[in-house]
C-alpha positions in Angstrom: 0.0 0.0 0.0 1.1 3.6 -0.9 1.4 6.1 1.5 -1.4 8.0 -0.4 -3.5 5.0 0.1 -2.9 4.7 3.3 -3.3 8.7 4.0 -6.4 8.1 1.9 -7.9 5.1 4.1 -6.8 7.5 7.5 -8.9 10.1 6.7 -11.8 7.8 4.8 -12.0 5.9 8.3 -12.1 9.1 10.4 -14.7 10.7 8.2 -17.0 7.6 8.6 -16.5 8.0 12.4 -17.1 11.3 12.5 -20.5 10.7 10.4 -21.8 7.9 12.8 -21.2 9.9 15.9 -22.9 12.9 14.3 -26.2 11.2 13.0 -26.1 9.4 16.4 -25.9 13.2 18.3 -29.1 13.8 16.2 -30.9 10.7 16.9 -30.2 10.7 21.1 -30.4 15.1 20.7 -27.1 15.0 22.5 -23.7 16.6 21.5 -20.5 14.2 22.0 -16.7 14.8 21.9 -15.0 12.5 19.7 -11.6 11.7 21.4 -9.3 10.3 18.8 -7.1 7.5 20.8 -4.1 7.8 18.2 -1.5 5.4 21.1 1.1 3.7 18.9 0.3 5.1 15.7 2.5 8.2 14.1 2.6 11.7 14.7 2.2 12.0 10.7 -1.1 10.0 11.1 -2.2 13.0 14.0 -1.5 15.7 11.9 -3.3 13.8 8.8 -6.8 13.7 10.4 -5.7 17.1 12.9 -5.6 19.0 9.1 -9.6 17.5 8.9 -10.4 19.2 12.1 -10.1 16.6 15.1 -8.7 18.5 18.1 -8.9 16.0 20.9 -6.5 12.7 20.7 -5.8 10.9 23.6 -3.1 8.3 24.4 -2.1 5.5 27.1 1.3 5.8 27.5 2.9 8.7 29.7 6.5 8.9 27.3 5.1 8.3 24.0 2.4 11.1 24.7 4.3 13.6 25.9 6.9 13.4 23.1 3.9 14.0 20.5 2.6 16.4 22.8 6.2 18.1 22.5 6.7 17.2 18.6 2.6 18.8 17.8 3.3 21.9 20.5 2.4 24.4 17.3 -0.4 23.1 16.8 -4.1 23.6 19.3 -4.3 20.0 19.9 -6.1 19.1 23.4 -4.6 16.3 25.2 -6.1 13.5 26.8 -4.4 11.0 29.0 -6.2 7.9 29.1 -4.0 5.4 30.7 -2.9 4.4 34.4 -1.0 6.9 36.2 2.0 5.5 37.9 3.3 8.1 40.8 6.7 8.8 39.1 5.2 9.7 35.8 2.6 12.3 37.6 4.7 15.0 37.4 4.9 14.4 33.2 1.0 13.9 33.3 0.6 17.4 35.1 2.9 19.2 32.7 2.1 18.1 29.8 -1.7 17.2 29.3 -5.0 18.6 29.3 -7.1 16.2 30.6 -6.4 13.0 32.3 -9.5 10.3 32.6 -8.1 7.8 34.7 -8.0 8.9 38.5 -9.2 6.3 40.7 -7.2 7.2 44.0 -6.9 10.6 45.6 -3.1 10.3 46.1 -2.6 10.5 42.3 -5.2 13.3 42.0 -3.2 15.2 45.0 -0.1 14.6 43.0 -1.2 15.9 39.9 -2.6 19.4 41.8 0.6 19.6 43.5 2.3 19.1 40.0 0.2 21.3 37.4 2.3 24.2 36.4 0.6 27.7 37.7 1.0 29.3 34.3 -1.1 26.3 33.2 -5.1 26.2 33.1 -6.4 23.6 35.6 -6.0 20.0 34.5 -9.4 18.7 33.5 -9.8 15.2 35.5 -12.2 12.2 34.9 -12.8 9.5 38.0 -12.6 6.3 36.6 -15.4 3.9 37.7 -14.9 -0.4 37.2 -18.4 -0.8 36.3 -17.9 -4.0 35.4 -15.8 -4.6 38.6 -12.9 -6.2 36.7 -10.0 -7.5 39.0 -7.8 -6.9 35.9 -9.1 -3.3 35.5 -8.6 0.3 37.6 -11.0 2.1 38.6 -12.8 2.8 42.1 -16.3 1.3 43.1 -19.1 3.2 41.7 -20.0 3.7 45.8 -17.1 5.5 46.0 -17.1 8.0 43.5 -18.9 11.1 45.7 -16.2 10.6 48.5 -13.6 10.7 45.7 -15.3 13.1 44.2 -15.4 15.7 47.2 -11.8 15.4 47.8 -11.1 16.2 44.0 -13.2 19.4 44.3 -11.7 21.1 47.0 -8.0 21.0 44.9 -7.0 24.1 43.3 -5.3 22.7 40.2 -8.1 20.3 39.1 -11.4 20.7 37.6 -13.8 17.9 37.8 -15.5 17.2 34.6 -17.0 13.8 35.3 -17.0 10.0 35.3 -15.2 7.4 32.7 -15.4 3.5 32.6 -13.8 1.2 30.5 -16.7 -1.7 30.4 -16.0 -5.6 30.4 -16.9 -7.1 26.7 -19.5 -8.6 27.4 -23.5 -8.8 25.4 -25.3 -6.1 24.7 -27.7 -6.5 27.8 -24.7 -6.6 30.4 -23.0 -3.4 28.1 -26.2 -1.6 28.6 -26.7 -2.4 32.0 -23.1 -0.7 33.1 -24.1 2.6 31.0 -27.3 2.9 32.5 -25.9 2.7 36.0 -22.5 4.9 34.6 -25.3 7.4 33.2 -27.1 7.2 36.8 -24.0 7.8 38.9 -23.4 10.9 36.1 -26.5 12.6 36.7 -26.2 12.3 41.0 -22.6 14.0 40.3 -24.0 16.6 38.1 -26.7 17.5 40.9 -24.5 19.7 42.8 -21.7 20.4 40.8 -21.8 22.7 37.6 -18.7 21.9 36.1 -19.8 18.2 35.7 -20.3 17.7 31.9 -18.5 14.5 30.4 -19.5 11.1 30.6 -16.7 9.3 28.7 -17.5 5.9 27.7 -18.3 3.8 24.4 -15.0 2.7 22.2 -14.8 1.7 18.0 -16.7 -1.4 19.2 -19.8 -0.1 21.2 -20.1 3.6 20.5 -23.7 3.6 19.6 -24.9 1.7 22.3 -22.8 3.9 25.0 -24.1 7.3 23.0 -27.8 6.0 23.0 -26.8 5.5 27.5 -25.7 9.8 27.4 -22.3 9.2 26.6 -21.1 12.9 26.5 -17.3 11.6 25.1 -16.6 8.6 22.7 -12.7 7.3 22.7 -12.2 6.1 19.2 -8.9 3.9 18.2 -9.3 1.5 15.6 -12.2 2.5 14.2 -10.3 5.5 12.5 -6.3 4.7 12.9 -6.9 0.7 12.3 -5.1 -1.9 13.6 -1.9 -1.0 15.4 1.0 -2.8 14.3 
């Protein structure tokens, strides 16, 4: 395969992604962020479907995205961390991205207040819940999230935006089943907070169902990079 084929296939993949998720927004009457997970796959394949107006791109690994973040610095790209935070790469986390989705203890969100930059905007944080309660996954008890939640508040360097979960595969019953009761948890956090507004769940393989459940953000990987090598 060319390079122009392969350029051509990029931005034919993210243009059918981006046309799902917008007839979906019009059949649920709900806007959603499409997060474009680009981990493993070249900074030349960013800037390919960045020049068709995706701004959000989030990645799993703390080195490999904060040297795109670093190599794509001229451009407004937002920055999602999506993976698990160890507590020596917080401090790379805090300087370097604009969102992080994966705080599930309040030691790691302590250490990325105490590590975001003051010339810096507040670091937009997500509490991830194992809905599925996965040994193999992170993620705090859905019980747990207003205690978690309080303590995230009251730091001076984070906003709170909301809730993520990474659901077990499972059938389409369990699936909906964890967004529903990730959707109910979303709404009891909104209640009293105003800056509560993202609900990030759904992936290439279930983004309908988790849209049609309120998903506010969708994390999209294969379906418009394909399969990582």
């Amino acid at each position: 395969m060319t390079d122009l084929q392969s350029n051509n296939n990029l931005i034919e993949r993210y243009q059918g992604v981006c046309n799902e998720v917008n007839q979906l927004c019009t059949d649920y009457a709900s806007p959603v962020t499409l997060l474009a997970v680009s981990k493993k796959h070249p900074i030349e394949s960013i800037e390919q479907i960045y020049q068709q107006g995706q701004r959000c791109f989030g990645e799993n690994y703390v080195q490999e995205g904060v040297e795109k973040a670093q190599a794509l610095r001229h451009l407004d790209i937002e920055w999602h961390f999506i993976g698990p935070i160890q507590s020596n790469k917080s401090r790379q986390v805090a300087e370097h991205f604009d969102w992080v989705h994966t705080i599930d203890r309040e030691k790691i969100a302590q250490r990325l207040n105490d590590q975001r930059p003051c010339h810096l905007a507040n670091l937009n944080v997500l509490i991830q819940v194992n809905i599925s309660q996965q040994d193999s996954k992170s993620g705090i008890h859905i019980s747990e999230v207003s205690e978690l939640a309080k303590a995230i508040i009251d730091m001076p360097h984070l906003t709170l935006r909301g809730l993520m979960c990474i659901p077990a595969p499972s059938d389409e019953n369990h699936l909906r089943a964890d967004f529903l009761a990730m959707k109910q948890a979303y709404e009891s956090l909104r209640t009293n907070n105003a800056n509560i507004d993202t609900l990030s769940m759904g992936m290439s393989s279930d983004l309908a169902l988790a849209i049609e459940c309120a998903s506010t953000m969708v994390r999209i990987g294969t379906a418009i990079f394909g399969q990582r090598n």
